[in-house]
N, C-alpha and C positions, 0 to 999 in steps of 0.2 A: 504494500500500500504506500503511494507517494500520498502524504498528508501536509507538505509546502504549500499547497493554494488550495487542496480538494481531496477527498478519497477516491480511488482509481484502482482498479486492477487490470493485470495484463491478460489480454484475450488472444487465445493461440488461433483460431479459425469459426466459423461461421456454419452453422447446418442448416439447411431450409429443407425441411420434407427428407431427411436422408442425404440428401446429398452435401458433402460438408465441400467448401472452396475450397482451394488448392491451395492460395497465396498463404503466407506464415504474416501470422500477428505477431512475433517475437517482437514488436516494436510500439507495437498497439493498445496505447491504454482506453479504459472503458471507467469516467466520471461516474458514480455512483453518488445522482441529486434526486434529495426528494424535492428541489422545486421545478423539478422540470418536468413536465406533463409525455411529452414524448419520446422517444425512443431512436436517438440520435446514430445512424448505423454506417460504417465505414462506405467510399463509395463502391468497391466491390460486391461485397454483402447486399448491400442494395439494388445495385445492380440487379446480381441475382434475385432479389425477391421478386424485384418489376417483371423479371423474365416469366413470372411463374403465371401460370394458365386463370389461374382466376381474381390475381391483382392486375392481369392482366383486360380484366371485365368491369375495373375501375372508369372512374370519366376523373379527369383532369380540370377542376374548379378555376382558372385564373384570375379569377377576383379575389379568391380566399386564397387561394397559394396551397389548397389540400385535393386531393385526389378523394371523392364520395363512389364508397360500394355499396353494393346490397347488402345490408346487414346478413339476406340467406347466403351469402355465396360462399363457396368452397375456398379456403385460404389456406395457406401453407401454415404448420408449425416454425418457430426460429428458436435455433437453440446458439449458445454463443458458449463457448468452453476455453476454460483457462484450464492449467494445469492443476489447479484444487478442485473443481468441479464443474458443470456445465449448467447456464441459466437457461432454461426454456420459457417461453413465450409464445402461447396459443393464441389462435386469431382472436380470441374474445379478451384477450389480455392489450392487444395491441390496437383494437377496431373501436374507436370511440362514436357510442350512441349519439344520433342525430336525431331529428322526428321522420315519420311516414315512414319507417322500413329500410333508413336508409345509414349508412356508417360513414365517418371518415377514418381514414389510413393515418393512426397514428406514431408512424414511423415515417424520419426525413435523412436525407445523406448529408452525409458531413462536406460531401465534392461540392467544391466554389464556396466555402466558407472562411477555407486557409487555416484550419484548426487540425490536427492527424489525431484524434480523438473520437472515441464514440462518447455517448452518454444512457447511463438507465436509467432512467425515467422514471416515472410514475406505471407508463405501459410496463412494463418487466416487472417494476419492482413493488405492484401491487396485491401481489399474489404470494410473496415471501415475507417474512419477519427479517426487518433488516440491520444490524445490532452494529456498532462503530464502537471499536475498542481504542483509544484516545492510546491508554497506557501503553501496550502492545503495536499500535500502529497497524490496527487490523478491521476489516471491515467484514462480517458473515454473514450468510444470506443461511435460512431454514426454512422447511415445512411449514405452515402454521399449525398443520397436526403434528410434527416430528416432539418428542419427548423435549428436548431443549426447548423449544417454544413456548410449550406449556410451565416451565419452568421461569422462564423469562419472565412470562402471563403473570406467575403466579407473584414475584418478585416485581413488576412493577404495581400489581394491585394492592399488596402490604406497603411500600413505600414509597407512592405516591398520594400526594394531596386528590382528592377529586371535589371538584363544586359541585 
């Protein structure tokens, strides 16, 4: 974890549906914000998702700057893997509710920003317990069923204040 401006870890490659990218992230950090709503993705990674048959049934909004799908349609999983473990990201994780049936893509590329970073968002990181060890320099993602979780649970309900 680089904790100088932000918590990050390093992301070795990219899965969409089974097929993981070829290129090596061995350089590639991935910002770990809870103020970031979307799901900021390398432009290769991305790439590939756009390529994929039913982000490919997206329409392209140019007033808004988001791509709107069908909330039914068929979307890839994304899995992102470091060498501690791999973050997945189901399309219901990453497809933010719209009205009438319909979603935006919430996942954007980092290509033409000038930043070589990804970022997890809110999309990834709303489905896991996300814990930031300050002392340690360490940043963990869990189950929110996994036994640690519950433990966490149980340890922020004793000692914290609630109004």
């Amino acid at each position: 974890v680089d904790m100088r401006y932000y918590w990050a870890i390093a992301v070795k490659s990219t899965t969409i549906d089974g097929q993981t990218q070829s290129q090596d992230y061995s350089s590639q950090s991935a910002v770990v914000d809870t103020g970031t709503s979307l799901l900021l993705m390398g432009s290769t990674g991305y790439n590939m998702l756009m390529n994929d048959q039913g982000i490919q049934q997206c329409q392209y909004d140019s007033e808004s700057g988001i791509y709107v799908c069908s909330c039914s349609g068929n979307y890839p999983n994304i899995q992102f893997n470091s060498d501690a473990c791999n973050y997945l990201a189901v399309p219901s994780d990453y497809m933010i509710n719209l009205q009438g049936g319909y979603c935006a893509l919430g996942v954007q590329s980092n290509g033409g920003l000038g930043i070589d970073l990804m970022i997890f968002g809110d999309s990834l990181m709303r489905n896991y317990v996300v814990a930031y060890d300050k002392s340690n320099s360490k940043v963990g993602f869990s189950s929110p069923e996994s036994e640690q979780a519950k433990n966490e649970k149980r340890f922020l309900n004793r000692y914290l204040i609630h109004n």
